[in-house]
Structure formats: C-alpha cells, structure tokens
N, C-alpha and C positions, 0 to 999 in steps of 0.2 A: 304462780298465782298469788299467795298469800303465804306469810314467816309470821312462824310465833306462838303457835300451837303444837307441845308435843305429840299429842294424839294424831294432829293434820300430818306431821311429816308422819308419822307411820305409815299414816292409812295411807300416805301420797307415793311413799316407797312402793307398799306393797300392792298397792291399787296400780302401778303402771300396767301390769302384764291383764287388766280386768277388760274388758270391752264393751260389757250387755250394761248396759248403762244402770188474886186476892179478891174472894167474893164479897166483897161491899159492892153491892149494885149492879157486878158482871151479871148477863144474863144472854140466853140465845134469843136473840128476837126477832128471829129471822124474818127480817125484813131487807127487800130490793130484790127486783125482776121489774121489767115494763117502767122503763125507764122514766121520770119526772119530766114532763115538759117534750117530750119525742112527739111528733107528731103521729097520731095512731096509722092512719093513712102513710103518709111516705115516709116514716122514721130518721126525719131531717137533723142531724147532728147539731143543726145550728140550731132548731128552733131547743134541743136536749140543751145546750150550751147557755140558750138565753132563762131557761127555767131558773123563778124565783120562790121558794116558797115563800109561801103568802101564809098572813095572819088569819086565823079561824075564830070563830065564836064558841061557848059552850056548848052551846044548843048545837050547830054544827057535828061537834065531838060526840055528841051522845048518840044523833042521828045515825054515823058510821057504825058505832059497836050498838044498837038497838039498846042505850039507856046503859050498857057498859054492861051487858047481860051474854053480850058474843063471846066464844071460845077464848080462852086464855091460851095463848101460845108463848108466852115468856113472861119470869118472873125473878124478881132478886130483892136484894135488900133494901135498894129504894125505889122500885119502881112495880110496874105490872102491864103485861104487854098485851092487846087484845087484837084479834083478827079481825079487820075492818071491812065494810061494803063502801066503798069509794062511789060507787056506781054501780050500775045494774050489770058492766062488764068488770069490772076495776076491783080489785083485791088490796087491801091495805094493810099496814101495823100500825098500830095505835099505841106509843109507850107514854102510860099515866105516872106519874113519879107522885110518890107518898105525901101527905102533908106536912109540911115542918118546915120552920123558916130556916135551916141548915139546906134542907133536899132542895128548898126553891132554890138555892144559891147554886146548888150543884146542878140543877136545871137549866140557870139561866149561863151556865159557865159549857155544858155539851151542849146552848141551842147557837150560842155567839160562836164558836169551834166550829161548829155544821154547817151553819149558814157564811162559811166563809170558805168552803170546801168544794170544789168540783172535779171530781173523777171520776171516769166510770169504773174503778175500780174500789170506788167507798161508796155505798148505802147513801142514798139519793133520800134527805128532806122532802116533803111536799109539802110540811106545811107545821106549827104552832099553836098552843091556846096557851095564854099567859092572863084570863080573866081571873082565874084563881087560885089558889096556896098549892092545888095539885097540878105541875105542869105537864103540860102534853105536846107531844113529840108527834107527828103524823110521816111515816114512811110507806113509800112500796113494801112490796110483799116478795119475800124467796120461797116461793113453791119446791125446792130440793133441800128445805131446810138449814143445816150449816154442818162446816167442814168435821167437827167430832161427831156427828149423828153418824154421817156419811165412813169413817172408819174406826168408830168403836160400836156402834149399834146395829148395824146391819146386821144381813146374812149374806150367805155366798152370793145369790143373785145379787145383790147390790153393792160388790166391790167395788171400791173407785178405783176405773183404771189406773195404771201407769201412769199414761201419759196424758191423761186431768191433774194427777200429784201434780208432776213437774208443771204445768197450766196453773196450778193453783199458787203454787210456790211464787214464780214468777210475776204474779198477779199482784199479790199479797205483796212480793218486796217492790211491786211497781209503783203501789198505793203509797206504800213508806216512805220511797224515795221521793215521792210530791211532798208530803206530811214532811221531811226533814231539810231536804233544798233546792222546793220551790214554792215553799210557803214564808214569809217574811215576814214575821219573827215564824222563827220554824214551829212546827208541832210534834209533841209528840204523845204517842197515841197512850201509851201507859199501861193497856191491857190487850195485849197480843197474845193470842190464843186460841185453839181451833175452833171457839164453841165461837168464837166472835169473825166467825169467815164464815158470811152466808154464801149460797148459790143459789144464782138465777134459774129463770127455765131455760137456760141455754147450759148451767155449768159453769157459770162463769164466779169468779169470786167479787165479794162484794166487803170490805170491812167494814166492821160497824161497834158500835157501842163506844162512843166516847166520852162516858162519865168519868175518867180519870183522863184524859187528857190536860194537858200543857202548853201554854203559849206563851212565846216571848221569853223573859231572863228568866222565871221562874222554872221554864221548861227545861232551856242550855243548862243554868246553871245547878239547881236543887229544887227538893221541896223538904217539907218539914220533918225533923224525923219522927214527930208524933204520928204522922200520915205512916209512913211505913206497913203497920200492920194491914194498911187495907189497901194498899195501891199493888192491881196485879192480882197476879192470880198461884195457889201454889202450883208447882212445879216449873211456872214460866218466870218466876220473879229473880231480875239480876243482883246475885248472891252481894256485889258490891251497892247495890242499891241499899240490900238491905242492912251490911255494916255501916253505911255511911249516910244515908239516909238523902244520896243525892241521885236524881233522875235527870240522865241526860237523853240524847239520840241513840246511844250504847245500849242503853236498857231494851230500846224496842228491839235491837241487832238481836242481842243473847235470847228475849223471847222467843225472836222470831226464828233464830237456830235450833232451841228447840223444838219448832213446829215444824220445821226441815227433817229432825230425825224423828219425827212426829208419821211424818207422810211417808218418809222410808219404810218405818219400822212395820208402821200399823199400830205402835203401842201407846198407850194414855200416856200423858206427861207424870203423873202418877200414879202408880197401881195402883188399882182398886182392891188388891187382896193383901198388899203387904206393905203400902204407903210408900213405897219406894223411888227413888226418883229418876227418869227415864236417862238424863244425865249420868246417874251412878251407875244405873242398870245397864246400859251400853257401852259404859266408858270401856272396860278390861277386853271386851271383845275387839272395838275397834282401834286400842292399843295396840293388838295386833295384828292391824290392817285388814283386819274378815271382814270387808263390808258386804258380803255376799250373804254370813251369817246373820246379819242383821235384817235383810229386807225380806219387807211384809212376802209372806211363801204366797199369800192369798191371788198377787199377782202373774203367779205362776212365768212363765219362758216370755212372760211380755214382757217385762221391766229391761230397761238396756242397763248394763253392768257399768259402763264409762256415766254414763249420768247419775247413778245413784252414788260412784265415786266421789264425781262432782257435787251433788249434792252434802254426802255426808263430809267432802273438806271444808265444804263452805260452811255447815253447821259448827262443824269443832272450832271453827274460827271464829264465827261467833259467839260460841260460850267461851271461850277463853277466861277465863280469870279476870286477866287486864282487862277492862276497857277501851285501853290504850293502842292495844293488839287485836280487835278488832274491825271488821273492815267497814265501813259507809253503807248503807242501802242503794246508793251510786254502785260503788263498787262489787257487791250482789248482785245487782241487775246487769250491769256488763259480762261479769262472768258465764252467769244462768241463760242470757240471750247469743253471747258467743259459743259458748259448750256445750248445749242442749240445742242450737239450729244447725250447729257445724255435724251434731250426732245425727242428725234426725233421720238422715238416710242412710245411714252407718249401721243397715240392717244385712242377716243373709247368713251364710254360711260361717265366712271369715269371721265371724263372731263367735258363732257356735266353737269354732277352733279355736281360739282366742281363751273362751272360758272354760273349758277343758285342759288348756295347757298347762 
C-alpha cells in the first residue's frame, strides 16, 4: 500500500493475521441536507448541478432568522450562525460574520472559495448578502448535526455505527480529493476536523467551513507565519505546518488522518481531561500493531477488524512527520474504495476465526 511510516509497517506486520475490519472562526454550523437547487419533486441531479447561489438582500436575511432573533446553532470568533426558515418547508443556516474591515476580507475570501465549489460532499451555498460590513453566508441545513457531536456527545443509543465511520471517512477524503485535483488552482480546505463534517438526513457527510481556506500559489506553496497561530484547529494542526509556517495539500492529509484515528478510536483529537494529543495517546499502542486495542468498544462485534487495519494504516501515513511521505487524497480514496468494497462481504464465521487466532 503505502512506505514510510514506522508505526504503518508495525501495525501492517501485525495487522495481517486481523480480519474484522485552530479556533479563529472554526465553528460547527451545521449546515447541508436538502440539497441547493434539486428539484423538490423529482430530485433531478442536473437541475442540483445547475444551482447558483444567488445574491440576497438585508431585508431578505433578517426575514429567514425573524430580525436575527432565531436559535443560534454555531458560533466562533468571527462569525455567528443562526437557524434559518427558508420557507414554510425549508430549513436554513445563516452564518453572520462580525463586523470589521479584516472579517469582510475573510468573508469575501470563503464566499469567492464556495461559490466555486460543487460536490455533494461539501456544504451546498444557497446564497450571500455583501450590502454590509457583516457578511452573510446563507446555507442548507444538517439536521444530524456534525461528525464530533455524533462521537464524542452522544450516548449509547446514538453510536455511529461502523460502517457510517468508514462512509464518513470515505466521503470526507472524496470531498478532498475534488478540493486538491480537481480544482484548478487547487484548494485547500485548512481546517479539517470532526466538528466541520456535517450530516444530512440521510447521514451523509457534508464539509464545510471555509474560512481558512486557500487557493492557487498561496495555497501549494505557503502562507504567512504570522497566520500560524490561527490556521487549524489544535490537535489537527500539521506539526510541519506549524515549524515552517507552510500550508500545502499535506496539511489537509495529516488532519484528515487524524480524523481517521478519530472515527476508529471514538476519542477527541484532544483530551478533554488531560490536553493530550490523540497522536501521542495512540501512537505506543499502535506501535505494536494492537489496532484491535484501539477501536472505539462502543461499536461492539460490528466493526470488521481488516478495515479498521485499513483505516488505522492509512492514518499513520498520513500523520507521518514528512509531508513527503504522505499519500494524495487520490491515493486515500483508491485505497478506502478498493479495501473497504473488496471487505464488505468479508462477513461470517471465517472472520470470527481469523480474530481469535
């Protein structure tokens, strides 16, 4: 599969014999479900594909959140996100961004990003107000909230299964792989992390927030190292990011391997009781190939032992140290799609004997 990660060849040795498979501005806002532009009636992909957001009014904007007096459902350091009434069937997010002639820049830098974006695995625009100093962002709505709600705030009944992780995984590095080449000058997203993967009412993943995003040289190449402190989020931030103060495609890799041993483990990228980092907290285990020790117990005899292999090789390759030694979000996605459809029916007995041996 992939060379270059001590941890990967451990866990790849001893994983043969396994079978069962920065907060400036981040904020959950949970928005996308009920796609932009679909036809309500026959949910025609084309008419989903020819959706434009459109420019809005203030007046407009106020209307949806009742004068901006609606539920607050996300917030951060420059913006504030509000539950919208689209319509009398329609559910919205509404993200207001602060006043200040710095936040309009950061405004007007994730609306030019968005509006040049089409997947259904990224958080679908419907629409803009740029009449005043406070920009506004108008999205769908994710009624299942986002993917850290989903495995660190629950309870038992509301486990994500199994096999939504790997869905979710798969989703998330599908998005990426648009964002890095097939976008021209590439993107990169800059703040990959659970709270920023909504889901639809179907479960589906949606990425979103791109106030740290990057396009073009500035993206490939660097950004500033004054920016450093705020770009990212802790525990997802690429360590060589932050010596060098350079943001390429690598960076979104290492987040997003984090958010791999994220979905295995069940555990926050960092503890909430001892600030520790989910990286350091799993490395010594999966040094010795126990990827069995590490998956979330919550999913019980459902998880297949060869996909969570899969998954946790794929992660250590992505946090690798190098960037160099890192693999493409191309190359995740080929893996994730071969390894996890070839598993899928790799159910039964001969498993159960497999992981006992």
């Amino acid at each position: 599969m992939f060379t270059g990660c001590g941890l990967f060849a451990c866990v790849r040795r001893s994983g043969a014999g396994v079978r069962k498979w920065g907060e400036a501005g981040a904020m959950s806002s949970r928005v996308a479900a009920d796609p932009a532009g679909m036809d309500e009636e026959d949910g025609s992909c084309k008419n989903r594909a020819a959706a434009v957001a459109r420019q809005m009014a203030w007046a407009e904007v106020e209307s949806f959140t009742g004068g901006f007096s609606s539920r607050v459902i996300g917030h951060g350091g420059f913006s504030t996100v509000y539950l919208a009434s689209l319509s009398s069937s329609r559910l919205g997010a509404v993200k207001v961004y602060y006043s200040s002639e710095r936040l309009h820049r950061a405004f007007r830098q994730e609306l030019e990003v968005l509006l040049s974006l089409r997947h259904p695995h990224i958080v679908r625009l419907l629409g803009y107000c740029d009449e005043r100093d406070e920009g506004v962002l108008v999205f769908e709505y994710a009624p299942n909230g986002d993917l850290h709600e989903r495995l660190h705030d629950g309870d038992v009944a509301t486990v994500l299964p199994w096999s939504r992780r790997v869905a979710i995984a798969f989703q998330v590095a599908m998005a990426l792989e648009y964002l890095h080449e097939s976008r021209h000058p590439a993107v990169i997203h800059g703040d990959i992390k659970a709270s920023n993967v909504l889901l639809d009412a179907n479960m589906e993943a949606k990425l979103c927030d791109f106030g740290f995003a990057h396009v073009g040289f500035s993206a490939t190449v660097g950004c500033r190292p004054s920016a450093r402190t705020v770009m990212g989020s802790p525990g997802y931030v690429d360590p060589y990011l932050i010596r060098s103060g350079v943001a390429t495609k690598k960076s979104d890799v290492y987040s997003f391997g984090v958010m791999l041993l994220e979905l295995v483990s069940g555990k926050e990228a960092v503890c909430r009781e001892t600030g520790r980092r989910l990286t350091a907290e799993l490395g010594p285990t999966l040094s010795e190939g126990k990827v069995a020790d590490v998956v979330d117990r919550r999913t019980g005899v459902e998880h297949d032992g060869e996909e969570a292999t899969v998954m946790v090789e794929l992660a250590l390759q992505c946090i690798s140290d190098s960037p160099g030694l890192r693999p493409s979000m191309a190359e995740v996605v080929h893996v994730l799609q071969d390894k996890t459809s070839a598993l899928a029916s790799a159910v039964g007995s001969r498993l159960d004997r497999k992981m006992m041996a």
